[in-house]
C-alpha positions, 0 to 999 in steps of 0.5 A, spaced: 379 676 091 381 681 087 379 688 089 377 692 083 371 695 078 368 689 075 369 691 067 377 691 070 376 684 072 372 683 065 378 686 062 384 682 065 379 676 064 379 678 056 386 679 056 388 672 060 384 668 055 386 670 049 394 669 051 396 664 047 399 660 053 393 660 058 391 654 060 385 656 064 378 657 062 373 662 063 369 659 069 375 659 073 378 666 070 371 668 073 372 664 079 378 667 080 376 674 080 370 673 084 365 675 078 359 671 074 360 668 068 354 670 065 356 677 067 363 677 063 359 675 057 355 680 059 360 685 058 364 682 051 358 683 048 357 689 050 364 692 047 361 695 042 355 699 045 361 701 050 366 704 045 360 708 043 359 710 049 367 712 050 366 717 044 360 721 045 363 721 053 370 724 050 366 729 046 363 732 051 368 731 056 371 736 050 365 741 051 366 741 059 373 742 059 372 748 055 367 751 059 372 749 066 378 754 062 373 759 060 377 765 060 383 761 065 379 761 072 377 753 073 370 752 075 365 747 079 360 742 077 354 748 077 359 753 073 361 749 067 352 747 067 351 754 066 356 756 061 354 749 057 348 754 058 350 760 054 355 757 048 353 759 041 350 753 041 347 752 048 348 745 051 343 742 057 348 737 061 345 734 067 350 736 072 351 728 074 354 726 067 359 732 068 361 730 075 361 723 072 365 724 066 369 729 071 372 723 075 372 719 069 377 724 066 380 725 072 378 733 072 378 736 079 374 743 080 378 747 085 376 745 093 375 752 097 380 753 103 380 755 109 383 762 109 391 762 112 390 769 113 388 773 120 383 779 119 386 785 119 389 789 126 383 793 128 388 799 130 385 806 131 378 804 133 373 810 135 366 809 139 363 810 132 360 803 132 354 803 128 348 798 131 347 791 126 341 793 123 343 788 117 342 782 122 345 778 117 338 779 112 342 780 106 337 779 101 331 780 102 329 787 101 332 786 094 336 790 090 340 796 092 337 795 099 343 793 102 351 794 101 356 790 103 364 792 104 370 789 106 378 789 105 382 783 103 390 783 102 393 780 097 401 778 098 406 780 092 414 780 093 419 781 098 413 781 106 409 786 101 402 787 100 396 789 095 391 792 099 383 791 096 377 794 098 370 792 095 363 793 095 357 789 093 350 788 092 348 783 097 341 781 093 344 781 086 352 780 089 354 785 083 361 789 084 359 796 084 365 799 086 373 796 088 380 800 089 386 797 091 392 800 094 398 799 097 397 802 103 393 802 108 390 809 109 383 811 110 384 815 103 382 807 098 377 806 103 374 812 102 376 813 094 371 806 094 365 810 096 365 816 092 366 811 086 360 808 088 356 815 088 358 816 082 358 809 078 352 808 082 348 814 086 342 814 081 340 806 082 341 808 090 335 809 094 337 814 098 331 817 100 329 810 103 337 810 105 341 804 103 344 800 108 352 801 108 354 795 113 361 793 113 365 790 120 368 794 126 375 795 123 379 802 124 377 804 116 370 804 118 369 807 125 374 813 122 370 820 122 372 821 115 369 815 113 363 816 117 361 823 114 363 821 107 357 815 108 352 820 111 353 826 105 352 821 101 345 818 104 347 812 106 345 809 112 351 805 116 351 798 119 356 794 123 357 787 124 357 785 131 365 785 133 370 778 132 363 775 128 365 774 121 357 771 119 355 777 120 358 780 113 358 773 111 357 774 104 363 780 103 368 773 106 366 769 102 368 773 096 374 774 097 375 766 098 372 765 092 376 770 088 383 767 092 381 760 090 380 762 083 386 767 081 392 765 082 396 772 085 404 767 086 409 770 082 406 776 080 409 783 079 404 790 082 401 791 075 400 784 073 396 784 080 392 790 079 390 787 071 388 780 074 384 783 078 381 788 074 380 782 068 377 778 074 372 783 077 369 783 069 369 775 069 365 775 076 360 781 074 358 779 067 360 771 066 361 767 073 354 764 073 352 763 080 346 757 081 343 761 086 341 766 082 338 762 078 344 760 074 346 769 072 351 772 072 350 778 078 349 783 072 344 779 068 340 777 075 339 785 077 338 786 070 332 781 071 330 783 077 329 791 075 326 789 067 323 782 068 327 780 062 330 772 063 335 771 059 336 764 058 332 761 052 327 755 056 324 749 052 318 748 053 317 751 059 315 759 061 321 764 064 322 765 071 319 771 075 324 775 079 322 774 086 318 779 091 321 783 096 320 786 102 320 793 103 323 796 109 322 804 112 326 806 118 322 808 125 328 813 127 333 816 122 337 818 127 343 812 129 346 814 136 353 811 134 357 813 141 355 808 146 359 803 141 352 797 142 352 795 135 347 788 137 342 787 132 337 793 131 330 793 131 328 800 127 326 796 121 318 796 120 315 790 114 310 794 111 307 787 110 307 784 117 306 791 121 302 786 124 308 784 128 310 790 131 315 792 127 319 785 126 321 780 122 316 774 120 317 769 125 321 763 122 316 755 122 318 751 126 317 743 125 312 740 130 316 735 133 317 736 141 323 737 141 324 743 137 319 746 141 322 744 147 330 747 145 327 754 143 324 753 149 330 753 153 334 757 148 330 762 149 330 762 158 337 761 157 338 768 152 333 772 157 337 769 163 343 771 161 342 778 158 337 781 161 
């Protein structure tokens, strides 16, 4: 039996009988490839709508490799679907036909990997933990809420590294402010956050105390930093130490930003306008699907103006989303017992209900959910407390 697609065996069938010295008719040609005969009459007559077919797939294959090159960072299924989207002439594809035209071209998107790389020494660390007021509620108070930061280091020459500090908006995912250097000193660090009051201060809540929160390394536990961060009206959150998902968002940005820019070969300068010409991408054409298939500058835009900008055929625009507004019991933060687990000064003033937490997650009506949260729950008080 041969082991094929049955229109490749339709098509070697076609190829044996027309040979002038084939001595085998149809009926045993079928046999032979384990096919019906009324299939491959099937597929003969149906050539013609399948040339058909095969040009209008090149045609839009064409229109999907375009959009894969835009600007030289290759993309995913629903990042070509979004900028079908935002062509001159805007193109509505579903994203099945372009996975499909994708492996019938043989296009393959860029799959992330596991980063090579081990997190950064945490030397020089003080007491200064801040606690995890954030606990992983990234989104939920919308824009400007909540700031995350992080460092990264890109390789370049001979064991040398180009260091890049970033920090973004974890509702909008926009990046508000970014140094790189080639050291390591606390001074890039803090040169980030004084771009960030002035590009940004006015969209800051200040008042409400924006959430500044980045891991337990040696930059962010340092004095100077933590000065510069409470002049500035900010208000300093911690990951928990070693868990990488409490800053979640931040690592998965530098992955994607690793995954879709080549650094090899590379001199210092054409490393720092890779990056400068990447952050411009990521903010205003890397459209995420999540975001309502946005660009992080277009979905803050809607959020605070409630102007979608992506024409829709008959149906109405989306409306930005609702958040939850958060005042804080205590102002003060004491910063010097180095416990940094999630914290509880947060008040919902939609759940006070609730004494002052977060709503609780449904849980589904089967038993045994119930009953695993019951002994999760036993086992945390035993333990703990």
């Amino acid at each position: 039996m041969i082991r094929a697609e049955p229109s490749v065996k339709f098509a070697i069938i076609k190829e044996m009988s027309e040979k002038p010295n084939n001595k085998l008719n149809i009926e045993w040609l079928c046999e032979i490839a384990g096919v019906s005969r009324s299939g491959y009459y099937r597929w003969l007559s149906a050539e013609s709508t399948r040339k058909e077919r095969g040009i209008k797939d090149k045609k839009d294959f064409d229109l999907i490799l375009k959009a894969y090159r835009h600007r030289g960072y290759d993309k995913g299924v629903r990042g070509i679907n979004m900028h079908l989207l935002r062509g001159e002439k805007p193109v509505v594809m579903n994203v099945k036909k372009i996975r499909r035209l994708m492996r019938k071209f043989s296009l393959r998107c860029p799959i992330r990997q596991a980063n090579p790389y081990r997190r950064m020494m945490k030397a020089l660390r003080t007491n200064k933990v801040a606690k995890n007021i954030v606990d992983r509620n990234f989104a939920i108070y919308g824009p400007r809420a909540v700031l995350l930061t992080d460092i990264t280091y890109i390789p370049y020459g001979d064991g040398k590294f180009v260091y890049l500090s970033v920090i973004t908006d974890a509702c909008t995912r926009q990046v508000l402010s970014y140094v790189y250097s080639t050291s390591l000193e606390v001074d890039f660090v803090l040169e980030t956050v004084k771009k960030l009051i002035k590009n940004h201060g006015k969209t800051l809540n200040i008042n409400e105390k924006t959430l500044f929160h980045s891991d337990q390394g040696s930059h962010y536990t340092s004095y100077a930093l933590i000065n510069l961060v409470n002049e500035s009206g900010l208000r300093q959150s911690m990951s928990r130490r070693a868990n990488c998902w409490d800053n979640a968002p931040q690592e998965s940005f530098f992955g994607h930003m690793k995954d879709e820019v080549n650094f090899k070969g590379l001199s210092i300068q054409e490393i720092y306008a890779k990056i400068d010409d990447w952050m411009d991408y990521y903010n205003n054409e890397r459209y995420v699907w999540d975001l309502e298939k946005l660009s992080p500058n277009e979905y803050y835009k809607w959020l605070t103006t409630g102007s979608y900008p992506i024409s829709t055929v008959g149906g109405s625009s989306p409306k930005p989303p609702e958040f939850i507004a958060f005042v804080f019991q205590n102002d003060e933060t004491d910063n010097t017992k180095g416990d940094n687990s999630p914290s509880s000064p947060i008040v919902l003033q939609n759940a006070t209900d609730r004494s002052g937490r977060t709503p609780a997650l449904p849980y589904p009506d089967s038993g045994y959910k119930h009953c695993y949260y019951a002994h999760f729950t036993a086992f945390y008080s035993k333990n703990i407390f």
